[in-house]
TORVO-830832 format. One line per 4 residues: number of its first residue (from 1); for each residue x, y, z of C-alpha. Coordinates in pm, 1 decimal, always signed. Layout:
% residues N
NUM> X:Y:Z | ...
***
This chain:
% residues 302
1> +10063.9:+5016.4:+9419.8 | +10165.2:+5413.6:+9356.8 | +9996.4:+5648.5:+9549.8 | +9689.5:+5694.8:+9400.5
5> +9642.9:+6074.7:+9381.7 | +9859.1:+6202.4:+9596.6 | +9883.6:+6571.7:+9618.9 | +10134.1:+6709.5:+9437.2
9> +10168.8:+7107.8:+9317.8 | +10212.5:+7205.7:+8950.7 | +10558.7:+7312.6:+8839.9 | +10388.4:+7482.9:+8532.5
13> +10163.7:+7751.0:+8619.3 | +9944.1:+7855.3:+8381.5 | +9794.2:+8206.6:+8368.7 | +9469.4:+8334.9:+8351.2
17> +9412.2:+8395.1:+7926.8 | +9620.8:+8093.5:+7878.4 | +9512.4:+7931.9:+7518.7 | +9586.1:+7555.4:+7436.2
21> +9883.0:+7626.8:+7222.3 | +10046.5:+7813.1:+7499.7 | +10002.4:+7531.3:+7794.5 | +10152.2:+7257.9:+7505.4
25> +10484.3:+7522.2:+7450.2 | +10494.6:+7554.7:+7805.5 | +10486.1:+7211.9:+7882.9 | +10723.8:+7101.3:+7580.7
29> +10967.8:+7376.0:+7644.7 | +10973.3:+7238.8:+8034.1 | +11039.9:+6917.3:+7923.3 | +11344.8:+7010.2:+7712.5
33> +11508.9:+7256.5:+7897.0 | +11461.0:+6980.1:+8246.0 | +11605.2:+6682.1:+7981.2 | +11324.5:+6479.6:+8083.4
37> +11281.6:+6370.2:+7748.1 | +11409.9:+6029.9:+7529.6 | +11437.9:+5994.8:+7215.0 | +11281.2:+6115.4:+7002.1
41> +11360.4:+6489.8:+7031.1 | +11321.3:+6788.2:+7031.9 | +10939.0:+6684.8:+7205.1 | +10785.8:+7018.2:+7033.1
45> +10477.8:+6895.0:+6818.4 | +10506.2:+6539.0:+6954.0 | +10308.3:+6365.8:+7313.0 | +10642.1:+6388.2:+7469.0
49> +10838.7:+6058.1:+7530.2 | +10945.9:+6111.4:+7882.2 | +11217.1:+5964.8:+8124.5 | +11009.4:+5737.7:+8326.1
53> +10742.8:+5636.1:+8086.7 | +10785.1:+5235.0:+8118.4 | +10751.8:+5294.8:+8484.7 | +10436.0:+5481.1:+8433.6
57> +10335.9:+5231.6:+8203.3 | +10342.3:+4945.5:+8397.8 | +10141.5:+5100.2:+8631.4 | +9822.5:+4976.6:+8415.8
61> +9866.8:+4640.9:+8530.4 | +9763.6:+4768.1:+8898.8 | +9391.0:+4883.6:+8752.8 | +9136.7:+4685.6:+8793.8
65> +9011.2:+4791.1:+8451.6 | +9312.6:+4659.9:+8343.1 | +9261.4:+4270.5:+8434.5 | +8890.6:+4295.2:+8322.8
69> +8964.9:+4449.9:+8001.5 | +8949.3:+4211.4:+7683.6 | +8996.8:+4475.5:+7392.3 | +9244.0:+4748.2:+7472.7
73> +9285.4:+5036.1:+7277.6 | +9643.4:+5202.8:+7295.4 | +9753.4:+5479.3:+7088.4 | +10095.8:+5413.8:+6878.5
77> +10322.5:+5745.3:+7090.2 | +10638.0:+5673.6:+7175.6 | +10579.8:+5659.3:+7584.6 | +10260.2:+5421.6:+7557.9
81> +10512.4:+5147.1:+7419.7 | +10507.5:+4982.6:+7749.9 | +10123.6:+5000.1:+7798.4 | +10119.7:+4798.2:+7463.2
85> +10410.8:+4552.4:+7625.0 | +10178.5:+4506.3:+7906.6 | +9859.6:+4394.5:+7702.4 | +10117.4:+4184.6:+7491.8
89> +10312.0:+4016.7:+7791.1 | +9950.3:+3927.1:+7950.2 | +9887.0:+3620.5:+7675.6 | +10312.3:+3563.2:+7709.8
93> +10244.8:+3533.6:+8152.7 | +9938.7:+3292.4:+8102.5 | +10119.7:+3029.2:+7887.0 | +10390.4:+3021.5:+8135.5
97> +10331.4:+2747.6:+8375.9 | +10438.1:+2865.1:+8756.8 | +10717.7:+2639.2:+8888.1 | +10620.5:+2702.5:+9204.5
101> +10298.6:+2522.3:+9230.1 | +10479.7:+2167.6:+9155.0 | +10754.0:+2279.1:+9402.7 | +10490.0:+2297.8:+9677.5
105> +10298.8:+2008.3:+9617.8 | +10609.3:+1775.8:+9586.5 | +10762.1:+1886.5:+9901.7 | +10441.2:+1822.1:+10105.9
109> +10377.3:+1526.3:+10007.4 | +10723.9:+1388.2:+10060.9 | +10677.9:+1566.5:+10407.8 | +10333.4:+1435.2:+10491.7
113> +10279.2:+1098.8:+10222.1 | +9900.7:+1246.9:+10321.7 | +9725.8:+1207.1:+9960.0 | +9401.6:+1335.7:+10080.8
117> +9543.5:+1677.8:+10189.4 | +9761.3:+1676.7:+9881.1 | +9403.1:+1703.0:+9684.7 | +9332.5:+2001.1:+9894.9
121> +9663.4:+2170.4:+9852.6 | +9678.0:+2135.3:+9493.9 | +9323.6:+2240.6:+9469.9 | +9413.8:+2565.6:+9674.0
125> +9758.0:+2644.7:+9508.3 | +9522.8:+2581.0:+9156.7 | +9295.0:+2860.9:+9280.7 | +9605.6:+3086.7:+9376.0
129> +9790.2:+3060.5:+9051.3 | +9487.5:+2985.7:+8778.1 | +9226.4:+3210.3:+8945.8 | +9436.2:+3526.9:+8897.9
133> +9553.7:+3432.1:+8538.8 | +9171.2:+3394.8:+8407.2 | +9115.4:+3721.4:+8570.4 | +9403.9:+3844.5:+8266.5
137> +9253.9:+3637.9:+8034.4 | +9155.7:+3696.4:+7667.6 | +9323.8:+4051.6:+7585.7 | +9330.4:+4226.9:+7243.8
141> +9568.5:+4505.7:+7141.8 | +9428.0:+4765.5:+6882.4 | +9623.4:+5057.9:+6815.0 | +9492.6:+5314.2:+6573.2
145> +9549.0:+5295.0:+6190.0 | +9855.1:+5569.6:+6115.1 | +9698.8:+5861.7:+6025.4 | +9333.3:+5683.1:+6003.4
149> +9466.3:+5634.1:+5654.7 | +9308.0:+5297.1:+5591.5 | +9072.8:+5242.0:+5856.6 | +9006.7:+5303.9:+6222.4
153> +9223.4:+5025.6:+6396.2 | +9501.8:+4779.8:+6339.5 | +9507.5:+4442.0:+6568.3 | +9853.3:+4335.4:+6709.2
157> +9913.0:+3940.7:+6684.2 | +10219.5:+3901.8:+6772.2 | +10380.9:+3561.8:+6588.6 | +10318.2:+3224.3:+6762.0
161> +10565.5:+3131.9:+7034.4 | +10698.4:+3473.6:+7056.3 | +10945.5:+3591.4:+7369.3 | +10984.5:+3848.6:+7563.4
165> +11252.6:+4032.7:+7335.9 | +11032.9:+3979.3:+7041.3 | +10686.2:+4130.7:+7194.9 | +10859.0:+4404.8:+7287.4
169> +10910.5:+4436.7:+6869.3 | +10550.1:+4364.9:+6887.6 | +10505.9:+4676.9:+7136.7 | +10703.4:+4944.3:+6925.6
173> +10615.7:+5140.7:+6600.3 | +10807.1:+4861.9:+6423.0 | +10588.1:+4567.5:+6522.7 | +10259.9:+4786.1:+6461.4
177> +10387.2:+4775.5:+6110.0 | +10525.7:+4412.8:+6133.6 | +10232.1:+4246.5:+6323.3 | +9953.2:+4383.7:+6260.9
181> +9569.5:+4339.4:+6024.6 | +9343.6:+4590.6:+5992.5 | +9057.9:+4603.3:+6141.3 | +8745.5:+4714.9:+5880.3
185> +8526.2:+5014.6:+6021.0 | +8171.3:+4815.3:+6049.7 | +8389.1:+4501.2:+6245.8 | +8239.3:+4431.0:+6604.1
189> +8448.3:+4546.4:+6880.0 | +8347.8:+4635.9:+7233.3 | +8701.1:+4811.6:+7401.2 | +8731.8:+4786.8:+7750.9
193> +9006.6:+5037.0:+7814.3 | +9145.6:+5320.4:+7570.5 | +9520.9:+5441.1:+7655.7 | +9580.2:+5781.0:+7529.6
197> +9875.1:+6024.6:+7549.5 | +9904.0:+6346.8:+7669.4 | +10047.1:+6688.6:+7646.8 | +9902.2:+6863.1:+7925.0
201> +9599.9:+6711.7:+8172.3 | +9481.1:+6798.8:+8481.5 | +9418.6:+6627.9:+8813.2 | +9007.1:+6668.1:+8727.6
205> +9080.9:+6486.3:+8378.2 | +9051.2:+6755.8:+8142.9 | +9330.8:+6707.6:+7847.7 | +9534.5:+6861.4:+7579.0
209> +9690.1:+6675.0:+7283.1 | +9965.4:+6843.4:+7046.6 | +9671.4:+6955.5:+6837.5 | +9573.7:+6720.3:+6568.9
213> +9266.7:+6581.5:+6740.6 | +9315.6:+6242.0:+6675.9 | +9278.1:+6138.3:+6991.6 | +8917.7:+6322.3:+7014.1
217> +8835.7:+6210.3:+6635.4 | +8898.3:+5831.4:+6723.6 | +8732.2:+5816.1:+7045.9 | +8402.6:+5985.4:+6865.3
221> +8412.2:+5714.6:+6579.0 | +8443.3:+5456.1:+6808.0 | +8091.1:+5591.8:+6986.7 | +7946.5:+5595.0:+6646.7
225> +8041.4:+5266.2:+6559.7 | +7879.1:+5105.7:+6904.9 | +8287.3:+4997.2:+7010.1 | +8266.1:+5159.3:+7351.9
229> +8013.6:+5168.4:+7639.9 | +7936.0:+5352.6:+7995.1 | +8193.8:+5120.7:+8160.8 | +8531.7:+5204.0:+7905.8
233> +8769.8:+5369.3:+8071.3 | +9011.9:+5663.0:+7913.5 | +9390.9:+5626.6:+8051.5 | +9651.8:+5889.7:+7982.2
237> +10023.6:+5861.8:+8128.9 | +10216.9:+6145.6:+8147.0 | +10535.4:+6270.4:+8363.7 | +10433.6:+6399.4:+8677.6
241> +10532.8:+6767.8:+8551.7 | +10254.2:+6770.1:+8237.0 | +9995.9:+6756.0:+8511.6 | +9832.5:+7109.6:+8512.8
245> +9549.1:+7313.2:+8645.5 | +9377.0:+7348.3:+8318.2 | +9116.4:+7627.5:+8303.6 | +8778.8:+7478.3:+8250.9
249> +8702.9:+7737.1:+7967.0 | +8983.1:+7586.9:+7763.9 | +8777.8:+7235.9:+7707.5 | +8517.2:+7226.4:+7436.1
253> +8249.0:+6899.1:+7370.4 | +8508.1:+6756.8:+7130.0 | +8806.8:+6716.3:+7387.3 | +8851.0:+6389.2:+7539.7
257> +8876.2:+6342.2:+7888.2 | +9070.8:+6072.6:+8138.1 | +8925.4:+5842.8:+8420.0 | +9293.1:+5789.3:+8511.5
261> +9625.8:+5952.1:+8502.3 | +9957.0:+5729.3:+8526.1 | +10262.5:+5872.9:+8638.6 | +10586.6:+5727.9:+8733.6
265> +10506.2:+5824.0:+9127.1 | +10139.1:+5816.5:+9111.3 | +9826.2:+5659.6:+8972.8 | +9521.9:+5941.1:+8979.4
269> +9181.5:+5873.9:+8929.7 | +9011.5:+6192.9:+8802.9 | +8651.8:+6122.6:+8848.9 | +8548.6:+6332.5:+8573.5
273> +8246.3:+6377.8:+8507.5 | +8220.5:+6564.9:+8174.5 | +8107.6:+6415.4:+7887.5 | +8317.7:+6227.1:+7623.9
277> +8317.9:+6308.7:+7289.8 | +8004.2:+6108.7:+7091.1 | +8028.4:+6283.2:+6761.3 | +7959.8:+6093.1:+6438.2
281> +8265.4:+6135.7:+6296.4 | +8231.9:+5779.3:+6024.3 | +8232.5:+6008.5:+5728.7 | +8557.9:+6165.4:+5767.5
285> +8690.6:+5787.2:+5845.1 | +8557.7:+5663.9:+5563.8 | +8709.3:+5950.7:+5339.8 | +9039.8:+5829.6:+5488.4
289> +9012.7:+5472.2:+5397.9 | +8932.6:+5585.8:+5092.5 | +9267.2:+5805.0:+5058.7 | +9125.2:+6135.1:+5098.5
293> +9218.1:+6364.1:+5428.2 | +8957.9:+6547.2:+5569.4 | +9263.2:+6755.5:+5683.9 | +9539.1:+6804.9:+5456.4
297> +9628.8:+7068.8:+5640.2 | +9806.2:+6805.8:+5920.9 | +10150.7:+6696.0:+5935.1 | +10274.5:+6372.6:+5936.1
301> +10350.1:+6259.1:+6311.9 | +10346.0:+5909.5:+6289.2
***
């Protein structure tokens, strides 16, 4: 497992007077001029897809929240692609019968002809192998709707059979537009786990998004609807550099916060304790299903 919260100094400071807007130029500037950035660029007004994201990705599999989690929400950025891989490859690992197992049994009993401790051993080697796969069990991928435009969520189901190479289709913006149903806004969902990017967030969990409030907006109608509870846990994963001393002053009652903070050297766990956004924010979802923004003002990003 990655260090969990090792300490680690800024490289961007940020000065006292500091708005929002000037931590996310910082950050995306820093990003460009370092070329820590994939495609796409330039990585101003975007969550910044970052060299070292699958890494930091796959670093949700080591969470506990992770193997407990049923429904997991993961926004549709660029860098979360391989948090969606990992709740996609999790249905893939459990229909894949381990090899080993039958190895083990076959060579004892050819070794011993003992059929009473081959009961035992394939009992225990069950346990190993079967135990740890339930604990995986059951997963859902949501991602939000693009732009809320026609509801809250979309559910990922990938097609039956599918590979590797092909939930990895499943994973990117292509297979949210391939593979996916929408999900209507009074549907029943409890999520376990909500994977968010970031532009800026600090080691205590406070956050910064590129400004559209999505993020914050989605989180608040999924309060409202009854979809989350005490016990859901907010990821973000960033690159090591877009973690930031972020001035308390700068967070307001809409901002979402993180539990957790995945890096491609570290896995931090915040321990925030501010609130979460629990605004009732159904009527400007249900404007959007209906076609009409709420903010017209915002530009496209998905």
């Amino acid at each position: 497992m990655a260090c969990l919260k090792c300490a680690m100094a800024p490289v961007i400071i940020i000065n006292p007077g500091t708005s929002k807007w000037d931590i996310r130029e910082k950050v995306w500037a820093y990003i460009e001029s370092k070329n820590l950035a994939n495609y796409p660029r330039p990585v101003f007004n975007r969550i910044p897809n970052f060299k070292g994201a699958f890494t930091a990705c796959s670093r949700v599999s080591e969470l506990d929240v992770f193997a407990r989690a049923a429904e997991v929400k993961v926004d549709p950025d660029k860098p979360l692609e391989g948090a969606r891989l990992a709740v996609l490859q999790v249905a893939l690992w459990r229909k894949t019968t381990h090899p080993v197992s039958q190895h083990i049994m076959s060579y004892f009993q050819l070794s011993t002809g003992n059929s009473i401790c081959l009961v035992y051993l394939t009992i225990l080697v069950s346990h190993l192998f079967f135990t740890t796969r339930s604990s995986q069990a059951g997963k859902t991928l949501l991602v939000p709707t693009p732009r809320l435009r026609t509801g809250l969520f979309n559910k990922i189901i990938p097609p039956q059979g599918a590979n590797k190479q092909q939930l990895h289709i499943c994973a990117s913006s292509q297979g949210v537009k391939l593979f996916s149903v929408p999900i209507e806004l009074d549907a029943k969902l409890k999520v376990d786990l909500v994977v968010v990017g970031s532009v800026a967030v600090s080691e205590k969990g406070l956050r910064i998004g590129k400004g559209e409030g999505f993020a914050d907006m989605e989180y608040g109608m999924m309060a409202s609807m009854g979809a989350l509870s005490d016990s859901t846990v907010v990821v973000t994963i960033v690159h090591d550099c877009q973690i930031l001393d972020i001035p308390e002053e700068l967070i307001e009652s809409h901002d979402l916060t993180v539990d957790y903070i995945l890096t491609p050297t570290r896995v931090i766990k915040t321990n925030c304790q501010r609130p979460k956004p629990q605004g009732d924010h159904l009527e400007e979802a249900e404007q959007r299903e209906a076609g009409e923004d709420p903010h017209p003002a915002e530009a496209a990003s998905f």
